[in-house]
Structure formats: C-alpha cells, structure tokens
C-alpha positions as a Markdown table, in Angstrom:
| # | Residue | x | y | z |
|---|---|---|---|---|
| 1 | Unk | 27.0 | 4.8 | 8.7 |
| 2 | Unk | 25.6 | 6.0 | 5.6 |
| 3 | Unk | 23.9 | 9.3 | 4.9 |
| 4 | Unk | 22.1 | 10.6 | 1.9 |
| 5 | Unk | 21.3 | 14.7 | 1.9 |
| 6 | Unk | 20.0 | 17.1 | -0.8 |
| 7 | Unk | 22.6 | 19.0 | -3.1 |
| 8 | Unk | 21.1 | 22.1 | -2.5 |
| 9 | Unk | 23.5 | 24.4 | -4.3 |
| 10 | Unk | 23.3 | 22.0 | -7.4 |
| 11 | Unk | 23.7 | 24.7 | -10.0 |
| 12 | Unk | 26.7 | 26.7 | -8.1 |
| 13 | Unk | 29.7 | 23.4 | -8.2 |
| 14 | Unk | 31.7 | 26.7 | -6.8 |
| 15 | Unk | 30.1 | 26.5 | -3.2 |
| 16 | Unk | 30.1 | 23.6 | -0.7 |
| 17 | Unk | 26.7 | 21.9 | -0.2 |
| 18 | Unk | 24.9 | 23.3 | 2.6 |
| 19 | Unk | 21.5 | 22.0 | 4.2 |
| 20 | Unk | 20.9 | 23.7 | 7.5 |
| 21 | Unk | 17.5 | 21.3 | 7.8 |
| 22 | Unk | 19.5 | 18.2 | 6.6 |
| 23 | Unk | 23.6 | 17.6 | 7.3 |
| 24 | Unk | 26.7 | 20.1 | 6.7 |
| 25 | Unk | 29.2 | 18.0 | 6.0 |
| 26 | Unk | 32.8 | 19.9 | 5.5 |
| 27 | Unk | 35.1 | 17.6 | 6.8 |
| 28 | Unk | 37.3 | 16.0 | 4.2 |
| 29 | Unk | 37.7 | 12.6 | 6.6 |
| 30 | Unk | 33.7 | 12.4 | 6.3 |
| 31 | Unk | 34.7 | 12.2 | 2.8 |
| 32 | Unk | 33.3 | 15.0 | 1.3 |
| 33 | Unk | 36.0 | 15.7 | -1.2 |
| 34 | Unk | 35.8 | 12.0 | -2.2 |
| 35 | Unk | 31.8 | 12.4 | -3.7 |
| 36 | Unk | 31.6 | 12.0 | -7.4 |
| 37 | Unk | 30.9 | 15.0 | -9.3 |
| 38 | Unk | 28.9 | 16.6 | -6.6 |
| 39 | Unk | 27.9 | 19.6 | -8.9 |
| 40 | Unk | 25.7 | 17.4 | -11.2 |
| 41 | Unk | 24.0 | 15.2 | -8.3 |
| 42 | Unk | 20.8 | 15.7 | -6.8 |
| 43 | Unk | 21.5 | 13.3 | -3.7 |
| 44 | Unk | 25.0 | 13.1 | -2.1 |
| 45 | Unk | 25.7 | 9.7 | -0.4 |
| 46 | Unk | 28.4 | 9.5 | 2.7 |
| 47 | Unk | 29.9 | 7.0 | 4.9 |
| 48 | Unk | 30.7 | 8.2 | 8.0 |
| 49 | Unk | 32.2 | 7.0 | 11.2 |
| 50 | Unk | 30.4 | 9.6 | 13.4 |
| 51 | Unk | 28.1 | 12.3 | 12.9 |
| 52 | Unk | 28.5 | 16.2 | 13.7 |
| 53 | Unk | 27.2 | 18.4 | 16.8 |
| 54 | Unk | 25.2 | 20.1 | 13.9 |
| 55 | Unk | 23.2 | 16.8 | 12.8 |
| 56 | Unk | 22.8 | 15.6 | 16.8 |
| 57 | Unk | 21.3 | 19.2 | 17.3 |
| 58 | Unk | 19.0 | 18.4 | 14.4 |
| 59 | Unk | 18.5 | 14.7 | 15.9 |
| 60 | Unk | 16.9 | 16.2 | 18.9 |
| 61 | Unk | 14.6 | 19.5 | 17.5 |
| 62 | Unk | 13.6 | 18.2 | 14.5 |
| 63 | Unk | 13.9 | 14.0 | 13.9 |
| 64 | Unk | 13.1 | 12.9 | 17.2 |
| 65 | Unk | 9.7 | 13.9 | 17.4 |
| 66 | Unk | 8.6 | 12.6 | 14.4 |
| 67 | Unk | 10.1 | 9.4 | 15.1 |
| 68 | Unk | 8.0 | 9.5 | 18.9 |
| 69 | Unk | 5.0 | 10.5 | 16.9 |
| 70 | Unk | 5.5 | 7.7 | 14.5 |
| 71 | Unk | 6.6 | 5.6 | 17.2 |
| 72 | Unk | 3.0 | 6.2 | 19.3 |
| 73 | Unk | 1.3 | 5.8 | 16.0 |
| 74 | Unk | 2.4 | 2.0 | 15.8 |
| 75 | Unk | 2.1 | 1.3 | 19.5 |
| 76 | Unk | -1.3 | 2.1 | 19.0 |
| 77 | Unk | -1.7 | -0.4 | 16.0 |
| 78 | Unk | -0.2 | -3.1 | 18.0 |
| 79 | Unk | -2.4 | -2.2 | 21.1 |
| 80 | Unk | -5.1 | -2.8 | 18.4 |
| 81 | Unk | -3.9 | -6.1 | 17.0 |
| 82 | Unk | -1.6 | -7.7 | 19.9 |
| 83 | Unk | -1.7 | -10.9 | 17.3 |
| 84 | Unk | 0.0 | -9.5 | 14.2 |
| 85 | Unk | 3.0 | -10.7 | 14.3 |
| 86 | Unk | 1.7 | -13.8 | 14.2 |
| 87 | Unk | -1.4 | -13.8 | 12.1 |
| 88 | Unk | -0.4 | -11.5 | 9.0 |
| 89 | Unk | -1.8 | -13.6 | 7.1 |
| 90 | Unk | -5.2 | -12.4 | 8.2 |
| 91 | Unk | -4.2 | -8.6 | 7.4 |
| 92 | Unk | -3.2 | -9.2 | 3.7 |
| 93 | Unk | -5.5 | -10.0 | 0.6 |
| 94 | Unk | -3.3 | -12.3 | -2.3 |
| 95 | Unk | -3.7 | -11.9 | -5.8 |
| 96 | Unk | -1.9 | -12.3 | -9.2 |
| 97 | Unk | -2.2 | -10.1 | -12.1 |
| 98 | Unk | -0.3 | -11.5 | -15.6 |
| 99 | Unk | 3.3 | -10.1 | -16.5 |
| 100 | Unk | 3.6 | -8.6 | -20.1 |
| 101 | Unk | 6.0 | -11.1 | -21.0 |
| 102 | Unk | 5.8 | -14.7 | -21.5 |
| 103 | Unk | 8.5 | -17.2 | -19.9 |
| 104 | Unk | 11.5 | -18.7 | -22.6 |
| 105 | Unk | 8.5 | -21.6 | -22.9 |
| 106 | Unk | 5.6 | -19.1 | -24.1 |
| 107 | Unk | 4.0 | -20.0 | -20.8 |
| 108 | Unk | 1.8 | -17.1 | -19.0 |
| 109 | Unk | 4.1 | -15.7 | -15.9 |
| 110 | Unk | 2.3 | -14.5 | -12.9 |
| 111 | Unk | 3.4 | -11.9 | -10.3 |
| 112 | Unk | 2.5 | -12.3 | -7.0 |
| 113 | Unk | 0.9 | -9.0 | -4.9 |
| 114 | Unk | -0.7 | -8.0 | -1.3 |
| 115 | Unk | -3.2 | -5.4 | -1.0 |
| 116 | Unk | -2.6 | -4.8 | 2.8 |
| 117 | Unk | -6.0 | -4.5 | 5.1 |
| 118 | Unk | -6.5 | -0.4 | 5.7 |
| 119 | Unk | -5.0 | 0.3 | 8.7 |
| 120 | Unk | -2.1 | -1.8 | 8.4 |
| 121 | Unk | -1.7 | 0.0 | 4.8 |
| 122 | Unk | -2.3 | 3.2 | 6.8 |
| 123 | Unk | 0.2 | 2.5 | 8.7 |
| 124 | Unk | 3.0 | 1.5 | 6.1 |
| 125 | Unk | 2.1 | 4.7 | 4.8 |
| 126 | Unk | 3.0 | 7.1 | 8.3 |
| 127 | Unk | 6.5 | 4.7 | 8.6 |
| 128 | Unk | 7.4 | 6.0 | 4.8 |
| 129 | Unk | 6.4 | 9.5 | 5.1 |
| 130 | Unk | 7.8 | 9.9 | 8.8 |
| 131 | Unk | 11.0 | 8.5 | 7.0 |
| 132 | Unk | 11.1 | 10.9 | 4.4 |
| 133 | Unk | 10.5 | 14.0 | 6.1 |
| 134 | Unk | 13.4 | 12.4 | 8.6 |
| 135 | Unk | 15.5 | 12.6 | 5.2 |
| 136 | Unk | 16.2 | 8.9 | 5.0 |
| 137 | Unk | 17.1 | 9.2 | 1.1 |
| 138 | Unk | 17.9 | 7.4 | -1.3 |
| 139 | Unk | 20.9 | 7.5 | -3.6 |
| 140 | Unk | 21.3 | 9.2 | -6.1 |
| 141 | Unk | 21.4 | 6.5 | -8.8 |
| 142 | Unk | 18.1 | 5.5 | -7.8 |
| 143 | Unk | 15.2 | 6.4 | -10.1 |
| 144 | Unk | 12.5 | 4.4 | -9.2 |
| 145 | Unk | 9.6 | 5.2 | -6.8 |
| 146 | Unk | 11.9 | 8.8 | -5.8 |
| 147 | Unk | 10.1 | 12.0 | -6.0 |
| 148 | Unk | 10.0 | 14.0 | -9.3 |
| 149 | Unk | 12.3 | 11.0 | -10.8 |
| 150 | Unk | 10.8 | 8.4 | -12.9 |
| 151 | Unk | 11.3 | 5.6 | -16.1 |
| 152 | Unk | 12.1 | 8.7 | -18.4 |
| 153 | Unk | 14.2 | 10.3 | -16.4 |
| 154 | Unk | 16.4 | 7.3 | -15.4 |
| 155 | Unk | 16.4 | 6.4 | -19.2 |
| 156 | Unk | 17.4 | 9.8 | -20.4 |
| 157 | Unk | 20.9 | 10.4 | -18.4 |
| 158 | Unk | 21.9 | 7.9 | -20.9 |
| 159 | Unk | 20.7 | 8.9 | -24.0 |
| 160 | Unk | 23.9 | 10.5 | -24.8 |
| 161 | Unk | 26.2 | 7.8 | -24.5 |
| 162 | Unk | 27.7 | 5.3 | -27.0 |
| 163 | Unk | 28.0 | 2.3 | -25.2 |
| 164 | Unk | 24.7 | 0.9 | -22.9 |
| 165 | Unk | 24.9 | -2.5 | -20.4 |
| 166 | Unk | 21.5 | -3.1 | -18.8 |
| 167 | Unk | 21.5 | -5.3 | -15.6 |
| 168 | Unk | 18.5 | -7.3 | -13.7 |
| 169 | Unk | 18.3 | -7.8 | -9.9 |
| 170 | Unk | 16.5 | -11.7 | -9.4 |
| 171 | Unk | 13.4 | -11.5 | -7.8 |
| 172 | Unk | 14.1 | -8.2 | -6.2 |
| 173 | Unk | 11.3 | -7.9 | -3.3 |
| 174 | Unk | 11.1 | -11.6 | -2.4 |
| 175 | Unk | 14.8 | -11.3 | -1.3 |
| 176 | Unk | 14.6 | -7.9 | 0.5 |
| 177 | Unk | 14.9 | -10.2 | 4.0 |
| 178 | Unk | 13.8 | -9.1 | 7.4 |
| 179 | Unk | 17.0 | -9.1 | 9.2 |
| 180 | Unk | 18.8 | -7.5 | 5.9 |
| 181 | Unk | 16.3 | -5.0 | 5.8 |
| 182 | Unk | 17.3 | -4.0 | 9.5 |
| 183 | Unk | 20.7 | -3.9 | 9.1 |
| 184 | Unk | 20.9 | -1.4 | 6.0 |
| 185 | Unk | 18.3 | 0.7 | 7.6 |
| 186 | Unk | 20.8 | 0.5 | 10.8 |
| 187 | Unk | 23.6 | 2.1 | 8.7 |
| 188 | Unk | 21.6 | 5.6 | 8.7 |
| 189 | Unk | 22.7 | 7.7 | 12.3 |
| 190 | Unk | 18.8 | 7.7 | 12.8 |
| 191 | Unk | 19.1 | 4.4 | 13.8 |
| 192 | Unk | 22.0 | 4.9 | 16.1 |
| 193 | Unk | 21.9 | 8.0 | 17.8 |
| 194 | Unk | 19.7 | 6.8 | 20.5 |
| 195 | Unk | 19.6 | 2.7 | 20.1 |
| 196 | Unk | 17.7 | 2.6 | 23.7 |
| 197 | Unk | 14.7 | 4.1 | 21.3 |
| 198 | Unk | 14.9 | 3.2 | 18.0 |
| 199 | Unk | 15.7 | -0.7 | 18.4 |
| 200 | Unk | 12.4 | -1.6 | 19.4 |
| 201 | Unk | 11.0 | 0.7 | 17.0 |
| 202 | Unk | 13.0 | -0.4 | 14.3 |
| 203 | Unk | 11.9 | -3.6 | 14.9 |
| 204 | Unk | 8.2 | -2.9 | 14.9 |
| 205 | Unk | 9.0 | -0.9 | 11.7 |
| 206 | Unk | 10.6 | -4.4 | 10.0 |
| 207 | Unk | 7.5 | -6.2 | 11.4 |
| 208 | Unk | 4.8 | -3.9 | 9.9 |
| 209 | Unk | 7.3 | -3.8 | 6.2 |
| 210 | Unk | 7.4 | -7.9 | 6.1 |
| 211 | Unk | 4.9 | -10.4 | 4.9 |
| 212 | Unk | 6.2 | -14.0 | 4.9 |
| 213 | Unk | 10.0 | -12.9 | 5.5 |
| 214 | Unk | 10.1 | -10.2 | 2.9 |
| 215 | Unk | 9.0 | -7.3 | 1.7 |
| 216 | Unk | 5.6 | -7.9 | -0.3 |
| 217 | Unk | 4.7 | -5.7 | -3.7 |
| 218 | Unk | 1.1 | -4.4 | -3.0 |
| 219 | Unk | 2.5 | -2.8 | 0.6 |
| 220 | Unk | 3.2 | 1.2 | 0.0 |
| 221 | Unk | 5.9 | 0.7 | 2.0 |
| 222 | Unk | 8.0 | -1.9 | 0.6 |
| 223 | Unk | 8.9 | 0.6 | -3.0 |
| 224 | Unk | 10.5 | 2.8 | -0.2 |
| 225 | Unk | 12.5 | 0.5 | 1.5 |
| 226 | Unk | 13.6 | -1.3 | -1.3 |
| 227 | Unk | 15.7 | 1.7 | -2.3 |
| 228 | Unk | 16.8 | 2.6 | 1.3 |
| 229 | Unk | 17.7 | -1.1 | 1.6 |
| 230 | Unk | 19.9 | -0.9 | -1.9 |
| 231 | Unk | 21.2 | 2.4 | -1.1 |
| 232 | Unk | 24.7 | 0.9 | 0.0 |
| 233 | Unk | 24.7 | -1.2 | -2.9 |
| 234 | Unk | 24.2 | 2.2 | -4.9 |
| 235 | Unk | 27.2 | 3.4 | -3.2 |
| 236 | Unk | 30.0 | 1.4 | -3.4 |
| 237 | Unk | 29.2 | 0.4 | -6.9 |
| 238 | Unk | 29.6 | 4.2 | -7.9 |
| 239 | Unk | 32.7 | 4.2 | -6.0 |
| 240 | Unk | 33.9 | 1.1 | -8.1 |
| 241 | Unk | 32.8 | 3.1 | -11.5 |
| 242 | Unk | 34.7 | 5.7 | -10.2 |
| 243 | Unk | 38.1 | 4.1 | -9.6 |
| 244 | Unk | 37.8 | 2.5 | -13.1 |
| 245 | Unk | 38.9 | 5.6 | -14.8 |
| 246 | Unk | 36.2 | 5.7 | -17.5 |
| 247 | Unk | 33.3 | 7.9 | -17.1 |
| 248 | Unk | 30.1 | 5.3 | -16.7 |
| 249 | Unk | 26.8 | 7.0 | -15.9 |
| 250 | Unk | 24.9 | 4.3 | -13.4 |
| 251 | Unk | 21.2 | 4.5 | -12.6 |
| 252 | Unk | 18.8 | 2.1 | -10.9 |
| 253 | Unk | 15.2 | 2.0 | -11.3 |
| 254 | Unk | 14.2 | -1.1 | -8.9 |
| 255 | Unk | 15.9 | -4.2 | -9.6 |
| 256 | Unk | 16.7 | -2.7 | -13.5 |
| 257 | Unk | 20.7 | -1.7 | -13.5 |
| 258 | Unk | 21.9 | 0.4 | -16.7 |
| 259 | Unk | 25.6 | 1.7 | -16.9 |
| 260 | Unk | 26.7 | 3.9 | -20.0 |
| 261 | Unk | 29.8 | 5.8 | -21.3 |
| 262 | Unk | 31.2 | 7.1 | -24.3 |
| 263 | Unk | 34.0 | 4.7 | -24.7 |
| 264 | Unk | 33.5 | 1.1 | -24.6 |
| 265 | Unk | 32.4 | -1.0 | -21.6 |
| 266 | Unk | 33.8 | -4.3 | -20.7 |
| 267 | Unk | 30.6 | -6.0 | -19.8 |
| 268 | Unk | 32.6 | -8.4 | -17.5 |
| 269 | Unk | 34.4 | -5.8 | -15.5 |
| 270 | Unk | 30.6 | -4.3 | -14.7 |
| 271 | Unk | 29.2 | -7.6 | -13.6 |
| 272 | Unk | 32.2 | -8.6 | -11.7 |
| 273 | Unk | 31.6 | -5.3 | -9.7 |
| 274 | Unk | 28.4 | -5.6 | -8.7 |
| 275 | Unk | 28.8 | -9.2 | -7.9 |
| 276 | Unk | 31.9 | -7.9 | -5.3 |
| 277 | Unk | 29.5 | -5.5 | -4.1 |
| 278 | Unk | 26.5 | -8.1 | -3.5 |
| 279 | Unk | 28.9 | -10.7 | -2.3 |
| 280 | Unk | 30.6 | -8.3 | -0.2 |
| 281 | Unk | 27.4 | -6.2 | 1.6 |
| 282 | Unk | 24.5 | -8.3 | 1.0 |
| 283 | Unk | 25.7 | -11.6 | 1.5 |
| 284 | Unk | 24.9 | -13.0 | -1.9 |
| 285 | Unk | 21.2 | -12.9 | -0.3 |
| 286 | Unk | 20.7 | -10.4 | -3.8 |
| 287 | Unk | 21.7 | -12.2 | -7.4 |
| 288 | Unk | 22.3 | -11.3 | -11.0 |
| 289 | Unk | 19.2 | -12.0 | -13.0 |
| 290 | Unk | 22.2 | -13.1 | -16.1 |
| 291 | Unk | 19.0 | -14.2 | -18.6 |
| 292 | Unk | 18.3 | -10.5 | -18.8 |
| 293 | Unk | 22.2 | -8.9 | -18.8 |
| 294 | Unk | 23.2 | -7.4 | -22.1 |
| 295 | Unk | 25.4 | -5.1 | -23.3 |
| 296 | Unk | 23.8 | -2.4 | -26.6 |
| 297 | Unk | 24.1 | 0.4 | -28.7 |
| 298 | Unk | 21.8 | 3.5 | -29.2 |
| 299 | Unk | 19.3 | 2.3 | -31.9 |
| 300 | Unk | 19.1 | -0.9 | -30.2 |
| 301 | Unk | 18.7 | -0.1 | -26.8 |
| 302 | Unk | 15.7 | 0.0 | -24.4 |
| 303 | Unk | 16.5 | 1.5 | -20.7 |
| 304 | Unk | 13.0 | 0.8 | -18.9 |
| 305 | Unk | 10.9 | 0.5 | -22.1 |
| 306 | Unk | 12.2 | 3.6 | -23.8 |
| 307 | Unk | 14.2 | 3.3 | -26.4 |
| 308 | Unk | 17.1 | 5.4 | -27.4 |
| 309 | Unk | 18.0 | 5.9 | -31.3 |
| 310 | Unk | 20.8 | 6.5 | -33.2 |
| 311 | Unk | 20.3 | 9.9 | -33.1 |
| 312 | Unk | 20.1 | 9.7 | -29.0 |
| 313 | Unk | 16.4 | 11.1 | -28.9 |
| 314 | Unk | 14.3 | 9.1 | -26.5 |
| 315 | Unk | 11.2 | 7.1 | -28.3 |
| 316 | Unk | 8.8 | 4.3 | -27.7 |
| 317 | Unk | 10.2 | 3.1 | -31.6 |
| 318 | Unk | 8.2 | 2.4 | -34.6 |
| 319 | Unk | 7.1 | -0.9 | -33.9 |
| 320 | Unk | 5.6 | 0.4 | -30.5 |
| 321 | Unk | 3.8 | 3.3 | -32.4 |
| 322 | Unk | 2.4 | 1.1 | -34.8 |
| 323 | Unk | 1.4 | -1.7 | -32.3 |
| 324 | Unk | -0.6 | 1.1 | -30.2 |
| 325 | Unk | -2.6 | 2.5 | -33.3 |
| 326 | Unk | -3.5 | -1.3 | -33.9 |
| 327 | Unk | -4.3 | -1.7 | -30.5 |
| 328 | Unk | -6.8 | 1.8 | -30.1 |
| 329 | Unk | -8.5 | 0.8 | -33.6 |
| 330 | Unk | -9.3 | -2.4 | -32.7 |
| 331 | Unk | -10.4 | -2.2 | -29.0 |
| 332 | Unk | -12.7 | 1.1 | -30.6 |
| 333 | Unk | -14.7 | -1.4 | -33.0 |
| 334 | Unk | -14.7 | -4.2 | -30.0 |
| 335 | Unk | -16.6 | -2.1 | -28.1 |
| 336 | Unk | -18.6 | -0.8 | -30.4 |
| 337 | Unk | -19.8 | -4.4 | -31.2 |
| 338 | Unk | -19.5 | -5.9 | -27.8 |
| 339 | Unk | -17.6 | -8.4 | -29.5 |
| 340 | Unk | -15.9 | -9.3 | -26.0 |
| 341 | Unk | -17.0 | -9.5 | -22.3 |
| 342 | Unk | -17.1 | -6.2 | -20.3 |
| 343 | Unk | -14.2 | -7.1 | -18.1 |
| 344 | Unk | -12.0 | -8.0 | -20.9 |
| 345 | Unk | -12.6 | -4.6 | -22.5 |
| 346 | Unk | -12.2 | -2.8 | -19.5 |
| 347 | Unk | -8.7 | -4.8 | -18.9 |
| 348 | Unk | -7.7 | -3.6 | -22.3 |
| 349 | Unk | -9.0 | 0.1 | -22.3 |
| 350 | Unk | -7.0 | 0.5 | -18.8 |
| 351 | Unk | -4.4 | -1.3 | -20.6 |
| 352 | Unk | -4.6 | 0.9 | -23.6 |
| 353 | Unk | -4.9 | 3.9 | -21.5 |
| 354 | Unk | -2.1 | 3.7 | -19.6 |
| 355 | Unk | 0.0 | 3.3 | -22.3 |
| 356 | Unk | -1.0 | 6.3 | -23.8 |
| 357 | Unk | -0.1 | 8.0 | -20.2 |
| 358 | Unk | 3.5 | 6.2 | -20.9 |
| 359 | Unk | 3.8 | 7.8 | -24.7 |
| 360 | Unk | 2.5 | 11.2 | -23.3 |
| 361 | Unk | 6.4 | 10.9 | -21.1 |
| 362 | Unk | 8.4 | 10.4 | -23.2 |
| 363 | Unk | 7.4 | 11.6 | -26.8 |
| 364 | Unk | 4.1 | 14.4 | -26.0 |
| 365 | Unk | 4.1 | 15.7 | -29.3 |
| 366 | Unk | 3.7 | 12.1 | -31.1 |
| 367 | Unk | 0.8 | 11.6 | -28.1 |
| 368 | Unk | -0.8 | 15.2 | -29.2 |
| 369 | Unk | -1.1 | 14.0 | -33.6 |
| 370 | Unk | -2.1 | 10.1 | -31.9 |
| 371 | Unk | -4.9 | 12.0 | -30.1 |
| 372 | Unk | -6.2 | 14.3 | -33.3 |
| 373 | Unk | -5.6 | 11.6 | -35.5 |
| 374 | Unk | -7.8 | 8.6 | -33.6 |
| 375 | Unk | -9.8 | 11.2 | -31.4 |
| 376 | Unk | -12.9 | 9.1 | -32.4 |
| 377 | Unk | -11.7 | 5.9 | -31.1 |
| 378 | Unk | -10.2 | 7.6 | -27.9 |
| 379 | Unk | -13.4 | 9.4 | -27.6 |
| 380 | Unk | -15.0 | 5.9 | -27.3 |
| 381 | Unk | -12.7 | 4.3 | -25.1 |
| 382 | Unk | -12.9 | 7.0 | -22.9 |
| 383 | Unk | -16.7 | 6.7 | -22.7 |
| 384 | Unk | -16.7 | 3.1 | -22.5 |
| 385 | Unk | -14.5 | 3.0 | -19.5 |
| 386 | Unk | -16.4 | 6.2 | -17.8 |
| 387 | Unk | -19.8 | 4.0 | -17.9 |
| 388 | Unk | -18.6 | 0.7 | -16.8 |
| 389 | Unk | -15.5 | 1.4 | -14.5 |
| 390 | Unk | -14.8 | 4.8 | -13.5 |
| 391 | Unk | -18.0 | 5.7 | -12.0 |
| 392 | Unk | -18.3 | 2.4 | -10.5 |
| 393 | Unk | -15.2 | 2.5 | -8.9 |
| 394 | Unk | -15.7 | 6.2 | -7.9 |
C-alpha cells in the first residue's frame, strides 16, 4: 500500500511529522526513516505492508462516512441512468481545440476533449473532492493540477541547478486504462480496509472516471486521478534518484518529467530509470515520448514554458516578451478596424489574455510596465471582449 500525508511540521526537520487528522507514522519498518529529505517536502509518500490502530480509528470516524455519502451520491446517479455504462456516449459532448504547436510536417495537431453532460460532471466532481478531503494525495513531485502548486512553482525548484533533463509521458490520458486506474487507486488502505464496501464502489468510481477505456481530458475528474494514478511512479523513481548518490531535484507536472542537479546528469541513466519503473509498475501500458527528451542548461532551458537564464531567474525570455507586444499591438488595431471576424478576435483576445495571466506568474513586475506601457491597447481588448464575450457568456 501506498500512502501520501501532509508534512505538517515542514519548517521544524527536528520533530517527526505528525497529522492527528491524517497518519502518524513512527515506525522505522513503515519506512519512515527511509523518506527523502522529509524536512523540505510538502507530501511524504510510504509503502506500507499494514496500516496502524491510529489510521483504522480514523478509517471508521472520519473516512468512512464520506466514502457512504459519496457512495449514496453515485447510487443515486445510476438509479437515474441504469444505462450508462453502456451508453456514455450519450453523456459526453466531443470536440477539438488546436495545439500551439505544429507536427515535425507543419501540419495543424488537434487535441481531442469531453465536456461531460451536468450531472455526470457533477458527479466527477463529489468523487474528487470526497477523495481529497479522504487525503488521497498525491506525491510530492507532482505539480500539476495540486492545490497551491502550479507551472511556476514546478519550474522554479530547478532554477538553481546546473544541469536540466526534461522528460514527456506519450499520450498521457489516453493510456490512463480502466483496470490500471483501479489497481493504483487499490494501493491506497482506503481501498482495502473494508474491500466488502469499497470494491463495488471503486468500481462505479472507474466507471464514472472512464470514457471509451480511459480517462477523457474535459472530465474534472480525470486531472485528479491522473496524478493518484502516477503517484507510484513518483515514488519509486525518487527512490531510484536517491540511491544514485547525486542530488537530482524530480518534479512532474502531468506527463512533463524534469530532473536537475548541480553536477552533471547522465541522460541515459535517467531514462533507463523510469523506463524500469514503467516497465516494472505500469506494464509498459505508459511510454517515453523520446521526440521531446532532452537534456539543457540554464539559458537554454524551458521547464513548462518558463525559461530559466543564466543567471537562474525565471522569465518568459526575450523573444516571448517581444512576440506578446507584437501580438497586443496588432490584435488592438484589428479590432479597431474589424479587419477580422468577431470569433477570430475573440479567439485571439482570450488567447492574448491569458497569456498576460501566464506573464503576471512568473515575471509581475515585467506584467505591471507591459500594462502602463500598452494600457491603450489592453484597454481595448478588454472592452472588445467585455461587449462580445463576457457578457454573453455571463
């Protein structure tokens, strides 16, 4: 079994990690004294072979009811729609919206999304919270679609180091598989303290996260469970870093892997340990996306769009900067002419906005002189999109 619990006592490395909502875990064959550098981790990760009196306690005053509250909630869905397991099709809408970046050809790549009816979305949503508030974590390499963690944050635990090797995961949610799903959300003791219970429900939980065998992107579930279901993965690749006897910061944010240090890296060595670690607990079901491996150096290095210079300050980079001034000047005069359909400036004021949301994370004071300097053209994009989207969308 795995489980992940909050570091509490984060600031004091002196004290042992104590949780009384959550897990105390004290006993060195649980392997508490094995965790890497528990004084600078938010989550601590575990394998254990049994749990404590002090966790089934909590199982039983705390955890079990919201699992029977969940639990009613989806009997009630399935009382509604006795044929969904069958006709999901009907309960889904499909669409594509463009990728920023063109295939090696130049061609336009597509990604593929569900917007899920409203109660089944409804639904997806209770199964993720109920989870969380039942402290089924994720580790603590994973930066992606975790509370108070983002892109910037997962980016800046390297921006110290001298020596950067960025990692893909191939087609990440389309291989999240139902029956892999289950059996990494079966490694947490919520699963497995009363199996007579949470079996079916588990099961109704891996029908309601699934669409066509996987886990869908559009579903507000599936960014959740992606992270749950890599959460072993997270694990014994930190316990490989660790026994290589280099200090390598790891971080995951989704299917993007990035491993740093302050000595060299051999890039082999990292992708011959996550390959163990895919081949060995996923069944080679998860691949290496090799096209986009590569191994950098501060200056040249972009960890999930940000890009970390020489002088390891985080930045969007120059070219960045002066593509975005470009793109708010001309989209200003665009609209001011109506030199282009409504939709296609609305596409690129969202586009442009949320860019400017992305530049206000990671460099706000650049964002504040952008905002004096073009005020007038923001002013108009603003205005634009508050007339023909915003209030209609309201």
């Amino acid at each position: 079994m795995l489980v992940t619990f909050k570091n509490v006592m984060i600031n004091n490395p002196t004290m042992r990690i104590t949780d009384p909502l959550e897990y105390i875990i004290s006993n060195k064959q649980n392997g508490f004294e094995m965790i890497y550098a528990l004084s600078n981790n938010e989550y601590i990760t575990v394998r254990l072979n049994s749990v404590n009196s002090k966790y089934i306690a909590n199982y039983r005053t705390y955890l079990l009811p919201h699992l029977q509250n969940l639990s009613q909630k989806i009997n009630n869905f399935f009382l509604k729609y006795p044929d969904f397991a069958s006709n999901k099709e009907n309960f889904y809408t499909e669409f594509k919206v463009k990728k920023r970046k063109l295939d090696e050809h130049g061609n336009v790549r597509w990604r593929k999304l569900v917007n899920p009816m409203p109660e089944l979305k409804q639904i997806q949503k209770e199964i993720c919270e109920t989870l969380k508030r039942c402290n089924v974590l994720p580790h603590n390499a994973a930066h992606g679609f975790v509370e108070n963690r983002d892109f910037y944050t997962n980016a800046a635990l390297h921006r110290c180091s001298n020596h950067i090797i960025n990692l893909d995961l191939k087609d990440f949610f389309d291989n999240i598989k139902a029956d892999l799903l289950k059996q990494k959300l079966k490694l947490h003791p919520i699963f497995n303290l009363n199996e007579q219970f949470t079996d079916p429900l588990l099961d109704k939980i891996i029908i309601l996260a699934t669409y066509k065998g996987s886990t869908p992107q559009g579903s507000p579930l599936s960014p959740y469970l992606s992270n749950i279901f890599l959460q072993e993965f997270d694990y014994e690749v930190r316990q490989a870093l660790n026994e290589t006897g280099t200090a390598i910061i790891y971080t995951r944010y989704a299917d993007d892997m990035s491993f740093s240090s302050k000595r060299s890296l051999d890039i082999t060595n990292i992708i011959h340990i996550v390959e163990n670690v895919l081949h060995t607990y996923y069944n080679d079901e998860i691949k290496i996306n090799y096209n986009k491996t590569k191994k950098i150096v501060p200056g040249q290095c972009f960890i999930t769009g940000i890009k970390l210079n020489q002088e390891h300050k985080l930045t969007i980079g120059w070219k960045k900067k002066q593509e975005l001034k470009g793109r708010i000047h001309t989209l200003a005069n665009q609209i001011e002419t109506l030199e282009l359909p409504i939709d296609d400036l609305i596409e690129k004021s969202l586009s442009v906005n949320g860019y400017l949301a992305f530049l206000h994370r990671v460099e706000p004071d650049y964002y504040k002189t952008l905002n004096i300097k073009y005020s007038k053209e923001l002013i108009t994009i603003d205005v634009f999109l508050d007339i023909n989207y915003f209030n209609k969308n309201a």
